[in-house]
MILOKOL-814801 format. One record per residue (C-alpha): x, y, z. Coordinates in steps of 0.2 Angstrom, whole numbers. Example, Ala and Ser with C-alpha at 12.3 -4.5 7.8 and 13.67 -1.06 7.14 Angstrom:
! residues 2
{u: 62 | v: -22 | w: 39}
{u: 68 | v: -5 | w: 36}
//
This chain:
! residues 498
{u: -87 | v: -76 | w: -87}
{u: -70 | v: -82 | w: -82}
{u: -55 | v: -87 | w: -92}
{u: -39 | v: -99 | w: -91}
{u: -23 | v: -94 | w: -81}
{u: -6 | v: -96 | w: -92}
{u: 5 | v: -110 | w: -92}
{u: 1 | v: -125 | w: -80}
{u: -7 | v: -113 | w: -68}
{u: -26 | v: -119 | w: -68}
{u: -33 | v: -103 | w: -56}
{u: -49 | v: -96 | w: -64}
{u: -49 | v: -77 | w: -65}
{u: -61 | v: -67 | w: -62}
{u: -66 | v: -52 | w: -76}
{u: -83 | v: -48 | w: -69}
{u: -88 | v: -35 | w: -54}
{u: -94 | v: -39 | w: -38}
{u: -108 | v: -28 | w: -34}
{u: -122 | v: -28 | w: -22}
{u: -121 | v: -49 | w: -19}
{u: -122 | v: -52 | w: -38}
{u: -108 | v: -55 | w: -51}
{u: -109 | v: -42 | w: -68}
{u: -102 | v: -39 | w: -81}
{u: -95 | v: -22 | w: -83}
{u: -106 | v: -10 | w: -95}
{u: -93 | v: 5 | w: -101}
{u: -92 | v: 1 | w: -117}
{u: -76 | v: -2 | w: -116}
{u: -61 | v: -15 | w: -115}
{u: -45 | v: -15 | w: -104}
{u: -33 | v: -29 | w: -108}
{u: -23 | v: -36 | w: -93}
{u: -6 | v: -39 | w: -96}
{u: 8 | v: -53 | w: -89}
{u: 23 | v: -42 | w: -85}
{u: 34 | v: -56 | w: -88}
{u: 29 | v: -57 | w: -109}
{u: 18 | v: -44 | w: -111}
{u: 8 | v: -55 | w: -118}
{u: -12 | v: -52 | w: -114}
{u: -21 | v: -64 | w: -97}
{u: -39 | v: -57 | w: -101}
{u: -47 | v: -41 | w: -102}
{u: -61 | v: -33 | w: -92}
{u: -75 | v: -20 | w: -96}
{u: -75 | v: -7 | w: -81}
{u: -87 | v: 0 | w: -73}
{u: -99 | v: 14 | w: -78}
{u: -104 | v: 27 | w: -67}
{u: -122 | v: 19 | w: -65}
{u: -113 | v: 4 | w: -57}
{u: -103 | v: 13 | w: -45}
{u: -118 | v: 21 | w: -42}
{u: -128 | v: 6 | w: -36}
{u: -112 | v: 0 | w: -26}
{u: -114 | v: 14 | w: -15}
{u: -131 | v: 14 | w: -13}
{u: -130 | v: -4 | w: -9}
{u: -116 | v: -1 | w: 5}
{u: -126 | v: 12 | w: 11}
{u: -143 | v: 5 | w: 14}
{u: -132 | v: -12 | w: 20}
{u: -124 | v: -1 | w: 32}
{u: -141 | v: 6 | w: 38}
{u: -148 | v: -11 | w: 38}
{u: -154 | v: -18 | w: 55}
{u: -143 | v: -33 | w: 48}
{u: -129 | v: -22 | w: 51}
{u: -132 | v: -12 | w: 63}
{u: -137 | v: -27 | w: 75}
{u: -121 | v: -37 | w: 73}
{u: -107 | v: -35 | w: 88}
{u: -89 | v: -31 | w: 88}
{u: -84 | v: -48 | w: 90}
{u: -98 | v: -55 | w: 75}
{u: -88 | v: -44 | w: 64}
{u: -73 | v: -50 | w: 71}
{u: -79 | v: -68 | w: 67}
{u: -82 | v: -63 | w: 48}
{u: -64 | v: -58 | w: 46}
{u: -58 | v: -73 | w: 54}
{u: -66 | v: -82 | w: 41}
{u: -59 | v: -72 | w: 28}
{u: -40 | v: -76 | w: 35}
{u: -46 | v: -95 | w: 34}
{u: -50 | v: -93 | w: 17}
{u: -36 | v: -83 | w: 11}
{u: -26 | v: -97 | w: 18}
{u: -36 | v: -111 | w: 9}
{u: -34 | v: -103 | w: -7}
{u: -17 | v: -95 | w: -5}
{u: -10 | v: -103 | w: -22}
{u: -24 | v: -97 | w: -29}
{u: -18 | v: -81 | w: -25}
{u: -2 | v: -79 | w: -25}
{u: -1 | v: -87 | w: -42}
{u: -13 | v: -73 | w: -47}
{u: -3 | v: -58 | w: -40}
{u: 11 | v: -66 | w: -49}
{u: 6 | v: -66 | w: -66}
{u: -4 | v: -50 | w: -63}
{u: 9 | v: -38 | w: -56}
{u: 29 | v: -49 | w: -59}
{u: 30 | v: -51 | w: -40}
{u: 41 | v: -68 | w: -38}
{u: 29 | v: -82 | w: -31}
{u: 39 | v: -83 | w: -17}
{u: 34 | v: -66 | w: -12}
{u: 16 | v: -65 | w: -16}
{u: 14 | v: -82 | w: -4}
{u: 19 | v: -70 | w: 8}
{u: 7 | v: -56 | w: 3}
{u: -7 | v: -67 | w: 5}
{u: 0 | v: -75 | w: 22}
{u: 3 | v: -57 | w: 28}
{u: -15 | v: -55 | w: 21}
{u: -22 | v: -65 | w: 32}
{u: -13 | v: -60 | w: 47}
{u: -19 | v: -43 | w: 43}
{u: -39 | v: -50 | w: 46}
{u: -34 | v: -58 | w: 61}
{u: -26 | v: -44 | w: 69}
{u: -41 | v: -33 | w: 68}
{u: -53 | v: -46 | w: 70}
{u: -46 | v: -45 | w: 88}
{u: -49 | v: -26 | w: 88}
{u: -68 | v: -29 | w: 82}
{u: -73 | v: -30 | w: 100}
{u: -65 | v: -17 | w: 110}
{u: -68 | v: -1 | w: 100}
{u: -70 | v: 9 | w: 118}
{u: -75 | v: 26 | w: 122}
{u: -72 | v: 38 | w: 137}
{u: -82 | v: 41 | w: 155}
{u: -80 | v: 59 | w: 162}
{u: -89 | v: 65 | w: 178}
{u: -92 | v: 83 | w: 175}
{u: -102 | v: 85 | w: 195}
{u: -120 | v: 91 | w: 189}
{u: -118 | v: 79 | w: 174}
{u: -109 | v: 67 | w: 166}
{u: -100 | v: 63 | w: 145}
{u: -98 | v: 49 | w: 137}
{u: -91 | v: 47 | w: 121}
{u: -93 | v: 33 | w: 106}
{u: -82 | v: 27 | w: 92}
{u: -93 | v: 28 | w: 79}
{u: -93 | v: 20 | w: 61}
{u: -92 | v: 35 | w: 47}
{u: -103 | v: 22 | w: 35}
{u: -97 | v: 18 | w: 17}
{u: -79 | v: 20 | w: 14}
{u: -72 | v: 19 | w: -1}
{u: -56 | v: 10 | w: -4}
{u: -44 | v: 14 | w: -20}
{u: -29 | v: 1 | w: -23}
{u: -15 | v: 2 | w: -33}
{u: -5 | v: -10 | w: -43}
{u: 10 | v: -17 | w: -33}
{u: 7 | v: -27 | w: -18}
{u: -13 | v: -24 | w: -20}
{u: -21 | v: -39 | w: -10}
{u: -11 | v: -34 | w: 4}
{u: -13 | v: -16 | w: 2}
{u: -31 | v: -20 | w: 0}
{u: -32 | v: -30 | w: 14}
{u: -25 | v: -19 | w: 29}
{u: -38 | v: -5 | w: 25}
{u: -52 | v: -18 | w: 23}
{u: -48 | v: -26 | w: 38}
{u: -47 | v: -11 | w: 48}
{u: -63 | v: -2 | w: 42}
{u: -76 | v: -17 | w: 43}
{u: -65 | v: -22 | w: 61}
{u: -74 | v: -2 | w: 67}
{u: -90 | v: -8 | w: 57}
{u: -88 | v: 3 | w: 42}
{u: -95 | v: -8 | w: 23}
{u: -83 | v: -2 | w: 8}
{u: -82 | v: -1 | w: -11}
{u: -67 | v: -6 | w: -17}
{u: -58 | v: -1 | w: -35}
{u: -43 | v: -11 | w: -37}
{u: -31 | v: -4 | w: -52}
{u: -37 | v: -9 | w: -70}
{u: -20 | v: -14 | w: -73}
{u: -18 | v: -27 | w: -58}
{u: -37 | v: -30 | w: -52}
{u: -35 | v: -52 | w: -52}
{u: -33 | v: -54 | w: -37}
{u: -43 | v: -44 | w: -28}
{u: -58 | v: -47 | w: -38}
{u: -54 | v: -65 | w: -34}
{u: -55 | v: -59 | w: -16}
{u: -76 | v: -54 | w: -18}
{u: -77 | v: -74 | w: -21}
{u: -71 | v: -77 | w: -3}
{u: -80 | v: -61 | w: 5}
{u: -96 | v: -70 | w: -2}
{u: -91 | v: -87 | w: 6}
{u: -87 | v: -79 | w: 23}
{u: -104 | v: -75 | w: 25}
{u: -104 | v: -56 | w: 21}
{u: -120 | v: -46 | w: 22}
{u: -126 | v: -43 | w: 3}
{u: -121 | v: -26 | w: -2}
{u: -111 | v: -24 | w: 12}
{u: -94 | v: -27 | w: 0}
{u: -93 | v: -21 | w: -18}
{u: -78 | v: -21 | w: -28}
{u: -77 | v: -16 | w: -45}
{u: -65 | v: -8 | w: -55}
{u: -61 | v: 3 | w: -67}
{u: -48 | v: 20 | w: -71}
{u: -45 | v: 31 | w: -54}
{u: -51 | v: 45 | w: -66}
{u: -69 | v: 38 | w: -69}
{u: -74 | v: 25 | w: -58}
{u: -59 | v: 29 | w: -43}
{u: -68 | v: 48 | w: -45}
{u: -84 | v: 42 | w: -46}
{u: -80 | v: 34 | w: -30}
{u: -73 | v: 46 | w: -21}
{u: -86 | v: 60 | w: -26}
{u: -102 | v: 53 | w: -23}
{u: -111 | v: 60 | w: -8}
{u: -114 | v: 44 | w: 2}
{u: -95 | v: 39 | w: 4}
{u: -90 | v: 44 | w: 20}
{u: -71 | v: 41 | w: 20}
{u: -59 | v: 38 | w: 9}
{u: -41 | v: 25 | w: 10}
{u: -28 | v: 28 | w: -4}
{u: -13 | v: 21 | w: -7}
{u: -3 | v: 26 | w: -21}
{u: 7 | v: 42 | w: -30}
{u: 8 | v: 60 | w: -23}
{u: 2 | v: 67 | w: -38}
{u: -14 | v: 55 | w: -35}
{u: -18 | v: 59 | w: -18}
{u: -18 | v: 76 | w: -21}
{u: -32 | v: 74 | w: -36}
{u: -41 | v: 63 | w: -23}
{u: -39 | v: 77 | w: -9}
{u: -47 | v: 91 | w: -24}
{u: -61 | v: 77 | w: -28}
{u: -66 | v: 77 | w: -7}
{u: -68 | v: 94 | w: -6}
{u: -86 | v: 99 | w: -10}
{u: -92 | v: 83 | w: 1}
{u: -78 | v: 86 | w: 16}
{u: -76 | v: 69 | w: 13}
{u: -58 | v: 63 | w: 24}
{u: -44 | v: 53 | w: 18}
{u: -31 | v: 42 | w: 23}
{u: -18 | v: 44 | w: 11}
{u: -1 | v: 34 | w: 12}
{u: 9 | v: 40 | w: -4}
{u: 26 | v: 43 | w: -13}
{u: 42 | v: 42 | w: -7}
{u: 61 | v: 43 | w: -6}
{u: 66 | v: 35 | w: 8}
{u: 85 | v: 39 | w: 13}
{u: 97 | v: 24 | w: 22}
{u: 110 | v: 32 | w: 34}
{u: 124 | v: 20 | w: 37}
{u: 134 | v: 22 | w: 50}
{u: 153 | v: 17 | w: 52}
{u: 149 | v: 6 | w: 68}
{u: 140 | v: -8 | w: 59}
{u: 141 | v: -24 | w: 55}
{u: 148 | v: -25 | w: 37}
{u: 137 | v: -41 | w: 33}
{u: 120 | v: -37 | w: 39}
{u: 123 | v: -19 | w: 34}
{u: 125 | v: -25 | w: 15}
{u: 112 | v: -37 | w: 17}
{u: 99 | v: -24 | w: 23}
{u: 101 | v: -11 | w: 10}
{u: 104 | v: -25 | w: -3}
{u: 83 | v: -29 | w: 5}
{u: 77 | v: -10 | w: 9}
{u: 84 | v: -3 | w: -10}
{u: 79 | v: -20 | w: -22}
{u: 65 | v: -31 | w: -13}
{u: 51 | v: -31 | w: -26}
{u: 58 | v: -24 | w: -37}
{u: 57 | v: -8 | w: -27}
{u: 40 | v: -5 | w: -33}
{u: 35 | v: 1 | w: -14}
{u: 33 | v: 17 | w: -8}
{u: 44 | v: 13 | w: 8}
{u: 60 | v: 9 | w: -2}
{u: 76 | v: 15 | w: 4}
{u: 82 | v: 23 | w: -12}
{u: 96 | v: 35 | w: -9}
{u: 109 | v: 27 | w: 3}
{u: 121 | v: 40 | w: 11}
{u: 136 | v: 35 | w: 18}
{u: 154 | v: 39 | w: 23}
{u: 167 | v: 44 | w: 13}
{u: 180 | v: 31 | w: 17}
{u: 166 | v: 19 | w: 17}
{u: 161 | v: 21 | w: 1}
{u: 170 | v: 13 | w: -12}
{u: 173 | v: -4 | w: -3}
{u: 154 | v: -3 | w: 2}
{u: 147 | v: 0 | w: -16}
{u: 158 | v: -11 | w: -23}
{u: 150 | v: -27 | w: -11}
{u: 134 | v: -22 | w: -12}
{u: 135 | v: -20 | w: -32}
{u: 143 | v: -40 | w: -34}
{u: 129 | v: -45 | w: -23}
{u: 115 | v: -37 | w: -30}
{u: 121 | v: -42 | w: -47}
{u: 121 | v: -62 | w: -40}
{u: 99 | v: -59 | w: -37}
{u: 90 | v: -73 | w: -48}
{u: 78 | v: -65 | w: -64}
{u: 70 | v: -75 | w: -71}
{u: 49 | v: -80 | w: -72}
{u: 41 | v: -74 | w: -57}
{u: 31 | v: -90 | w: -56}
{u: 46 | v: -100 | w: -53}
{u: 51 | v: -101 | w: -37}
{u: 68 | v: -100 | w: -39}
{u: 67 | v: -80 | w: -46}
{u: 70 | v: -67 | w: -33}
{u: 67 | v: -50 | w: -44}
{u: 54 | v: -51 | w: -56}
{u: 50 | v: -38 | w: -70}
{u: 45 | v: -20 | w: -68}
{u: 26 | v: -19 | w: -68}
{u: 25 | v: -12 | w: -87}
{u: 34 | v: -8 | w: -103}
{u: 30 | v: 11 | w: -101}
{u: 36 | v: 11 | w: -83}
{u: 52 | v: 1 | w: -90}
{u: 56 | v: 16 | w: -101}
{u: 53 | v: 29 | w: -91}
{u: 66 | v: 24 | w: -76}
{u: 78 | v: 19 | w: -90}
{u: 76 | v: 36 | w: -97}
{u: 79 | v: 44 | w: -78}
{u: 94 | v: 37 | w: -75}
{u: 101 | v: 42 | w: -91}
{u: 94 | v: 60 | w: -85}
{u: 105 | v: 56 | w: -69}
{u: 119 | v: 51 | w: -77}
{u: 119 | v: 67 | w: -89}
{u: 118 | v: 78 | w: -74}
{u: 134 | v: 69 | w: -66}
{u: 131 | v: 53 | w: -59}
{u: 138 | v: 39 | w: -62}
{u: 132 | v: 23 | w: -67}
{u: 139 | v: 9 | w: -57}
{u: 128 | v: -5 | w: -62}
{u: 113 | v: -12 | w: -71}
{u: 105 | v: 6 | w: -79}
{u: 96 | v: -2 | w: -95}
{u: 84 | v: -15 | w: -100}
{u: 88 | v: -36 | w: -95}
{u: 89 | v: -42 | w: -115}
{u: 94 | v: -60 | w: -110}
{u: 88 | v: -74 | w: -119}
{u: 70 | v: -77 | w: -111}
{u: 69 | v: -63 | w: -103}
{u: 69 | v: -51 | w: -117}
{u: 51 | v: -48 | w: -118}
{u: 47 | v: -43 | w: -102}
{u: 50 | v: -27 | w: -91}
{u: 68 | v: -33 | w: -83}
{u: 77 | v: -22 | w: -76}
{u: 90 | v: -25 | w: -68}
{u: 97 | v: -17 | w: -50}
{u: 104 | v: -1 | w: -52}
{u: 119 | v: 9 | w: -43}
{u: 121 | v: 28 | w: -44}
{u: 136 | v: 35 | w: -39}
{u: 140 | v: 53 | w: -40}
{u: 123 | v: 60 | w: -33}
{u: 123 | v: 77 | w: -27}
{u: 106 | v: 80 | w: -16}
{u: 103 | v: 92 | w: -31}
{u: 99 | v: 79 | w: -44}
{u: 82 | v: 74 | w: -52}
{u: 87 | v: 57 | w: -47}
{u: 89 | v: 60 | w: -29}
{u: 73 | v: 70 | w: -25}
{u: 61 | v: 61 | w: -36}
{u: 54 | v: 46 | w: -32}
{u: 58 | v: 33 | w: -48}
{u: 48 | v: 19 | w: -39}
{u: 59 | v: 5 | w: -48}
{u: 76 | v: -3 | w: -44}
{u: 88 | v: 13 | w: -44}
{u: 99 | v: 17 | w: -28}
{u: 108 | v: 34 | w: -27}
{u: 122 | v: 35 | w: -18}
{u: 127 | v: 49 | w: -11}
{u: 145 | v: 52 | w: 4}
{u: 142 | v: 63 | w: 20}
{u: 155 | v: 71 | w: 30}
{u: 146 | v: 67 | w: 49}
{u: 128 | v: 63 | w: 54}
{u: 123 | v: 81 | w: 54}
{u: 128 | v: 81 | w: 36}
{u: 118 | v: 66 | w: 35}
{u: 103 | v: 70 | w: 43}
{u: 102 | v: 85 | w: 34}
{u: 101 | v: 78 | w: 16}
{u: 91 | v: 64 | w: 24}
{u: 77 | v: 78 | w: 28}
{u: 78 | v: 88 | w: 14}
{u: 65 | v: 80 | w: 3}
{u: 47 | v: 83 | w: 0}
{u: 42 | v: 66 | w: 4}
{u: 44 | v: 59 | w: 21}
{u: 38 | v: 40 | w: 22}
{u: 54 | v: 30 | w: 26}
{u: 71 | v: 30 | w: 32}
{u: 84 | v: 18 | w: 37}
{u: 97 | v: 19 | w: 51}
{u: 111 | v: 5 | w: 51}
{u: 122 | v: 8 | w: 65}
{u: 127 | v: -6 | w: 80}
{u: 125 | v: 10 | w: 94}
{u: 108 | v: 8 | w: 99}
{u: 111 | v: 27 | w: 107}
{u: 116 | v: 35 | w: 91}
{u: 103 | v: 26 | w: 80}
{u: 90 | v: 30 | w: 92}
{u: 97 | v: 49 | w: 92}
{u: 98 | v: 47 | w: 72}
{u: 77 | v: 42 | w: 73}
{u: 73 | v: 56 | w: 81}
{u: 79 | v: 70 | w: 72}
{u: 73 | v: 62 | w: 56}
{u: 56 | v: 69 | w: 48}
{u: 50 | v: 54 | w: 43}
{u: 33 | v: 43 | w: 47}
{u: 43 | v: 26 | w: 52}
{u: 60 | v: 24 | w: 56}
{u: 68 | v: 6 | w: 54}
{u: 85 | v: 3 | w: 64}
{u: 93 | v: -12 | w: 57}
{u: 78 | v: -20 | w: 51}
{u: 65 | v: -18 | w: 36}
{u: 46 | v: -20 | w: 34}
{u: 33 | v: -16 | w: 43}
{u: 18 | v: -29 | w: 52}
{u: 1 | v: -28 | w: 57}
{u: 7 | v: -22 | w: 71}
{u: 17 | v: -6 | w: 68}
{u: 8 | v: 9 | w: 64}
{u: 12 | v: 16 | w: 45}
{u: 11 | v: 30 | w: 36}
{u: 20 | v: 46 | w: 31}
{u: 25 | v: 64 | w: 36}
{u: 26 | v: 81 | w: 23}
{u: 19 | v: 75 | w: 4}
{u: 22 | v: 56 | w: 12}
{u: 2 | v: 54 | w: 16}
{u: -14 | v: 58 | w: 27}
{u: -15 | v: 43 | w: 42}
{u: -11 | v: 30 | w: 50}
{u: -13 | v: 10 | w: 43}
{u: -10 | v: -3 | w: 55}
{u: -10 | v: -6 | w: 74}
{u: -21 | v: 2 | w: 86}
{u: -19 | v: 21 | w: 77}
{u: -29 | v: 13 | w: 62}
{u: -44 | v: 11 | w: 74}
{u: -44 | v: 29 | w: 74}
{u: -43 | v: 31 | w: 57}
{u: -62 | v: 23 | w: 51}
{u: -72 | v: 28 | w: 68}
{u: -77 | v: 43 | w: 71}
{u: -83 | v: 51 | w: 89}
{u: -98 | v: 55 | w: 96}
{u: -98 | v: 65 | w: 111}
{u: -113 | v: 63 | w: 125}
{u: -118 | v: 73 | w: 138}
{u: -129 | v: 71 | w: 153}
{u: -138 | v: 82 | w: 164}
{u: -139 | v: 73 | w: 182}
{u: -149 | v: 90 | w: 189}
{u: -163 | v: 98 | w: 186}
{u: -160 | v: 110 | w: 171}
{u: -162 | v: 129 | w: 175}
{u: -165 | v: 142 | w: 162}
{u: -155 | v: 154 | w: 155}
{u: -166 | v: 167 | w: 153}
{u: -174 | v: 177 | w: 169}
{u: -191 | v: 177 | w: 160}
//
């Protein structure tokens, strides 16, 4: 069964599950409506999964990955399937990206480039399909050989912001290394990705080899994650989630990569240039809506920087286009639901209790249009001590704490002091001190004067920031597994003097 997009926007959606080859219908008993950010108003609604499904999903991916099918095909076969898939992706991409749009209030202009970095995500392991190498070791009277083994069936849980391309890095790694997956997108933001399954049956995908179905992360993401023949597990998503997915791999050792929360700090140096350095933490504190778990959301700067700074960065943040996030012209859509909405409102009121100031935005957008979605405008805290709620809790929304050092050691200590540890920001136009700065600061990935990571870059997070690396050449490690082999060249001679 499928239904109508809103508006002019004619993409079908997909409500049903993708398991074993076959389209169902989901048999919980249940109903979960999905819900338009924008208006609140309902897209369609989907029954998730039971248990029995996921069930069959596993056992599907399992006896596919056991399959001579399977097993047979190269490196560079699979390497050839994701290919496809980036051809696909590209095809379709209005498709999709008007999906993510209405699904998650990402402007259109930004989810065209989650579905081109999508694609660029498949053909950037597609290239690694066929060089997964082991090591040669001449040990005299024998020899060892190792292999980069597939674990088998991984099971991928996605969350809600940015999910095709959050989807799409994991996927593409773990089949690159020869691995078949279940997939649970969120049951609030599953469109596109169950739209994905349509293109993973085009490509050529061996039946059963990709499932994805979808459901709570407290059923179906548990049922997942527990059952005995899921061999690995990718998360991306809350701390407080990864730590119940940790407690749910522990009878069946089962290993995780986890990329989580954070509360990524922004060090802006006095040597910079005053443009970019506005422009950048404009980018690193407000870019989708700050719904990422890399945002720089606590900017720590200079004292006699600081009101002159604030003050630029406020009139330009307050200058970024709302509006529908399928018109192209919008450049912050609204937060991803009403309950998230309240809750950040509510936190910075906390903030502002506890001392800080509000500088700009702090409450809900009520202007005419916009007033029944989840708008809320870019927020400036002012007045943050490294105490506050607001500084050492990650809102995941549009809110920038600011907070005045006295010298980079200063800095670099409040910068570390957090439980999180994802990533940070350097702005600074010495490429020594930066350099300095990025090395003494616990974090998984440092940007200097830039933001955003590629394919490319290894990601992922130190301290209660995550388990992993996604992306680049480290992710290859992540979904294979060694096998060490060893050779006897001589004639064997017993232990035992019997």
């Amino acid at each position: 069964m499928t239904v109508t997009a809103l508006a002019d926007n004619k993409a079908d959606i997909e409500v049903r599950h993708y398991i074993n080859g076959e389209w169902t219908d989901g048999d919980s008993g249940s109903s979960t409506p999905i819900l338009n950010p924008f208006n609140n108003k309902e897209i369609c609604s989907i029954s998730p999964a039971s248990s029995d499904q996921v069930d069959q999903a596993v056992k599907a991916a399992h006896a596919s990955f056991r399959s001579k099918e399977w097993q047979g095909m190269t490196g560079r076969e699979r390497g050839k399937l994701l290919m496809r898939v980036a051809e696909l992706l590209r095809r379709d991409l209005e498709t999709f990206a008007t999906l993510e749009t209405m699904d998650t209030g990402i402007p259109i202009r930004e989810t065209r480039m989650e579905v081109s970095t999508s694609a660029l995500h498949m053909e950037y392991f597609a290239g690694f399909a066929g060089k997964i190498e082991g090591r040669y070791q001449d040990l005299g009277s024998r020899y060892n050989f190792t292999r980069r083994e597939p674990f088998g069936v991984i099971g991928q849980i996605v969350p809600w912001n940015t999910p095709l391309k959050l989807m799409a890095r994991g996927f593409a790694a773990a089949v690159a290394c020869g691995n078949t997956m279940v997939i649970k997108p969120s049951i609030v933001a599953p469109l596109s990705i169950l739209r994905f399954a349509k293109i993973i049956d085009e490509a050529g995908f061996p039946k059963g080899s990709i499932s994805i179905l979808t459901g709570s992360g407290r059923t179906v993401g548990k049922d997942i994650v527990e059952h005995p023949s899921v061999r690995k597990v990718i998360f991306t998503g809350g701390t407080e989630g990864g730590l119940e997915i940790l407690r749910q791999c522990v009878p069946t050792v089962t290993p995780a990569v986890l990329e989580l929360g954070g509360k990524g700090p922004i060090i802006v140096c006095e040597d910079i240039d005053w443009a970019e350095a506005i422009d950048g933490v404009l980018t690193q504190a407000f870019a989708r809506k700050a719904e990422v778990c890399f945002a720089g959301t606590r900017l720590l700067i200079p004292q006699k920087m600081h009101d002159k700074f604030v003050a630029d960065l406020a009139a330009k943040a307050a200058r970024i286009p709302m509006g529908n996030p399928l018109d192209g012209k919008t450049q912050l859509g609204p937060l991803m639901t009403a309950d998230r909405l309240a809750s950040i409102a509510s936190d910075v009121k906390a903030a502002e209790a506890a001392g800080a100031t509000i500088y700009c935005g702090g409450s809900k957008v009520t202007t005419p249009g916009l007033e029944d979605g989840n708008f809320f405008p870019p927020t400036i805290l002012t007045n943050v001590t490294p105490d506050m709620a607001a500084s050492r809790e990650e809102l995941f929304g549009p809110v920038l704490c600011v907070t005045t050092y006295k010298d980079l050691d200063d800095a670099v200590s409040m910068a570390n002091d957090s439980e999180f540890g994802l990533a940070s920001y350097v702005w600074s136009n010495d490429i020594r001190k930066s350099s300095r700065l990025a090395n003494r600061l616990e974090s998984g990935n440092v940007f200097i004067n830039a933001y955003g990571y590629q394919s490319e870059i290894p990601f992922g997070g130190y301290k209660m920031s995550g388990i992993g690396r996604e992306h680049g050449a480290e992710a290859m490690h992540e979904y294979t597994q060694v096998k060490s082999i060893t050779v006897g060249m001589e004639r064997f001679q017993s232990r035992f003097d019997i």
